[in-house]
C-alpha positions in Angstrom: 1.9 40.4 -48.7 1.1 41.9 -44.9 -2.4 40.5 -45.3 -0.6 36.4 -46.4 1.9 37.6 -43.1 -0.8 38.3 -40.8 -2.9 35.0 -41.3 0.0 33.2 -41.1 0.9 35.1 -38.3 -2.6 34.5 -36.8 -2.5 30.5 -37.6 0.9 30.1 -36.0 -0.3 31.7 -32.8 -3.5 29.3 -32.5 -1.2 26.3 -33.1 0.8 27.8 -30.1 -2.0 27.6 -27.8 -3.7 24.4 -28.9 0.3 23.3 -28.6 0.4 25.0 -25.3 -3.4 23.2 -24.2 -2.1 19.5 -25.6 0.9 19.6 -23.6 -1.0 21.2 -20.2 -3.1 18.1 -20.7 -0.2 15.8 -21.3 1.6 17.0 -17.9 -1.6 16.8 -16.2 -2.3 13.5 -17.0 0.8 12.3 -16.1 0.7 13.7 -13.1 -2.5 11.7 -12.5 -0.5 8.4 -13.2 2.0 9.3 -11.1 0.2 10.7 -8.1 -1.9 7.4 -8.4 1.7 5.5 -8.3 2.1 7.2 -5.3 -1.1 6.2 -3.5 -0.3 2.4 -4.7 2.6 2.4 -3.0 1.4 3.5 0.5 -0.9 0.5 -0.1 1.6 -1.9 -0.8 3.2 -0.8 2.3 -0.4 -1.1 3.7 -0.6 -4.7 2.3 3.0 -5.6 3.4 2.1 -4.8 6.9 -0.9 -6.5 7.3 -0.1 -9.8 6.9 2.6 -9.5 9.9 -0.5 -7.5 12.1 -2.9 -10.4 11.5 0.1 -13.0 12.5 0.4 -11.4 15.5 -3.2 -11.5 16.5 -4.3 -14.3 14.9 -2.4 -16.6 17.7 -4.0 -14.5 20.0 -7.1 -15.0 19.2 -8.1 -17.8 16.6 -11.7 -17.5 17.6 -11.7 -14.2 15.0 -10.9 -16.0 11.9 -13.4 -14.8 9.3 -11.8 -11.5 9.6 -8.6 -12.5 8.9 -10.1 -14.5 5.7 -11.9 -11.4 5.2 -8.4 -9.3 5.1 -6.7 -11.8 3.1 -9.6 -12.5 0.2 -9.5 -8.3 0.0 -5.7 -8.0 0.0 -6.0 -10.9 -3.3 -8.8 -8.9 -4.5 -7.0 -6.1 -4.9 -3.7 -7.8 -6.3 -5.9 -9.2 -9.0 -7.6 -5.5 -9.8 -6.5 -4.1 -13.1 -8.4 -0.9 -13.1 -7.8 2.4 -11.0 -12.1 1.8 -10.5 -11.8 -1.8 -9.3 -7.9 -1.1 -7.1 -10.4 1.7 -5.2 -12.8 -0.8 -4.5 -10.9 -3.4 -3.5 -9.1 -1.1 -1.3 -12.3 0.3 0.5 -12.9 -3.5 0.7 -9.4 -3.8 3.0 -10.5 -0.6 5.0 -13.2 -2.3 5.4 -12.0 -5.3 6.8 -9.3 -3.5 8.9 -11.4 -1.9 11.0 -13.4 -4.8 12.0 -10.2 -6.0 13.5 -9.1 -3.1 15.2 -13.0 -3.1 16.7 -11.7 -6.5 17.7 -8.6 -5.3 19.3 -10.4 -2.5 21.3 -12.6 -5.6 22.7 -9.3 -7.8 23.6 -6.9 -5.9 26.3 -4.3 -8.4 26.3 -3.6 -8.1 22.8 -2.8 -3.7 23.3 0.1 -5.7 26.0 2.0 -7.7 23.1 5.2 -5.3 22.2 4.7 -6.7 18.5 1.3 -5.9 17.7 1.7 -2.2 19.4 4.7 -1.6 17.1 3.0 -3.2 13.9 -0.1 -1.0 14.9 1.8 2.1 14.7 3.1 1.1 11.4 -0.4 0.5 10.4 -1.3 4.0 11.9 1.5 5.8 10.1 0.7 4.0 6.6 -3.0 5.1 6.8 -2.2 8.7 6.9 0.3 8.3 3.9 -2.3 7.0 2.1 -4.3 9.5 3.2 -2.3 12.3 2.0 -1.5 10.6 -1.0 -5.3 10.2 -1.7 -5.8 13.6 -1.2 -2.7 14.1 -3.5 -4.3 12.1 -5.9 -7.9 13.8 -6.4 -6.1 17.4 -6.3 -4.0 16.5 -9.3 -7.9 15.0 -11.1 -9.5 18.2 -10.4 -7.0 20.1 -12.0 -6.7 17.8 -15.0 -10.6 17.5 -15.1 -10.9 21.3 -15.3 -8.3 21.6 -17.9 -10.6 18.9 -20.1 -13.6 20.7 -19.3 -12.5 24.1 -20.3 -12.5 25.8 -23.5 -10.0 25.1 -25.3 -9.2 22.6 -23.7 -12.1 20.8 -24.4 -11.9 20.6 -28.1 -8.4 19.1 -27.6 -9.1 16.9 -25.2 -12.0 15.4 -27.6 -10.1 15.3 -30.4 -6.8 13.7 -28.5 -9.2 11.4 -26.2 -8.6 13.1 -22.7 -11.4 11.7 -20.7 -12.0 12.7 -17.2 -10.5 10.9 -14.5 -12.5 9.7 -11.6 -11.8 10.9 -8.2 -10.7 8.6 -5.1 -13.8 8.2 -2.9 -14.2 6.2 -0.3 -16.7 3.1 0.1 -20.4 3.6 0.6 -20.9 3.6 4.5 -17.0 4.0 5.3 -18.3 6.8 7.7 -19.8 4.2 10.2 -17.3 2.3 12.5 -18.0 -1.6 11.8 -20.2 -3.3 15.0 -18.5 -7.0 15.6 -19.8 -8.8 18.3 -17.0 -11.2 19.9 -19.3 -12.2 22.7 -21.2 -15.5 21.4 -24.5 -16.2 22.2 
């Protein structure tokens, strides 16, 4: 009888930490989701705003417009993205292209005088270190679900369940180097 109590015992308190484990990776992974909700959000803000920036400058200066096309084929690109992978990529993409045009500002004084592009600029400014933070956010909440996958037991539930490891937000190859446009034509 004490010997029947004790394995019982001893199998209810492993299906109390494999509980435990499933439901740390449960919360973790929906943390993920939401911190990643989070980060989409700062980029439809991102996206809301650009479109009024590029108005602004675009009658300004027309001369610039494959970077507005630029902006606008990455802003559909990454409307169209399914994928956490392909919204990141498509995002770098819009990075990309937004600092081309502020390279192109810096290079046309009498835009930094129009009240209207200042003001959408400093939106543009604020929104960038949201979705900074929220990026940052974002890969904190990964590591701590990716360690909780990769350690034991974790693990063994997380293969048995399907917890895969989640990717972290990195920016685009070369993001480091500011963009060189040349307005002056030869």
């Amino acid at each position: 009888m004490k010997k029947s109590l004790l394995i019982i015992l001893g199998v209810a308190v492993v299906i109390l930490i494999f509980a435990s484990y499933y439901n740390q990776l449960v919360s973790k992974n929906e943390a993920v989701a939401a911190q990643w909700a989070q980060v989409e959000t700062q980029y439809q803000r991102r996206f809301d705003l650009i479109p009024n920036l590029v108005a602004s400058v675009e009658g300004i200066m027309a001369q610039e417009q494959t970077v507005f096309e630029t902006i606008a084929q990455a802003r559909s690109q990454y409307a169209n993205s399914q994928s956490v992978e392909e919204k990141v990529a498509a995002a770098n993409e819009v990075e990309s292209s937004l600092s081309r045009l502020l390279v192109i500002m810096e290079n046309y004084p009498q835009l930094g005088s129009s009240e209207n592009v200042t003001r959408l600029m400093d939106e543009l400014a604020g929104t960038e270190n949201r979705v900074a933070v929220e990026r940052r956010r974002f890969n904190d909440l990964v590591e701590e679900y990716n360690v909780l996958v990769k350690r034991f037991p974790g693990s063994l539930l997380a293969a048995l369940f399907g917890f895969d490891q989640k990717l972290f937000f990195t920016s685009a190859e070369g993001a480091s180097v500011a963009p060189n446009v040349d307005i002056n034509p030869q």
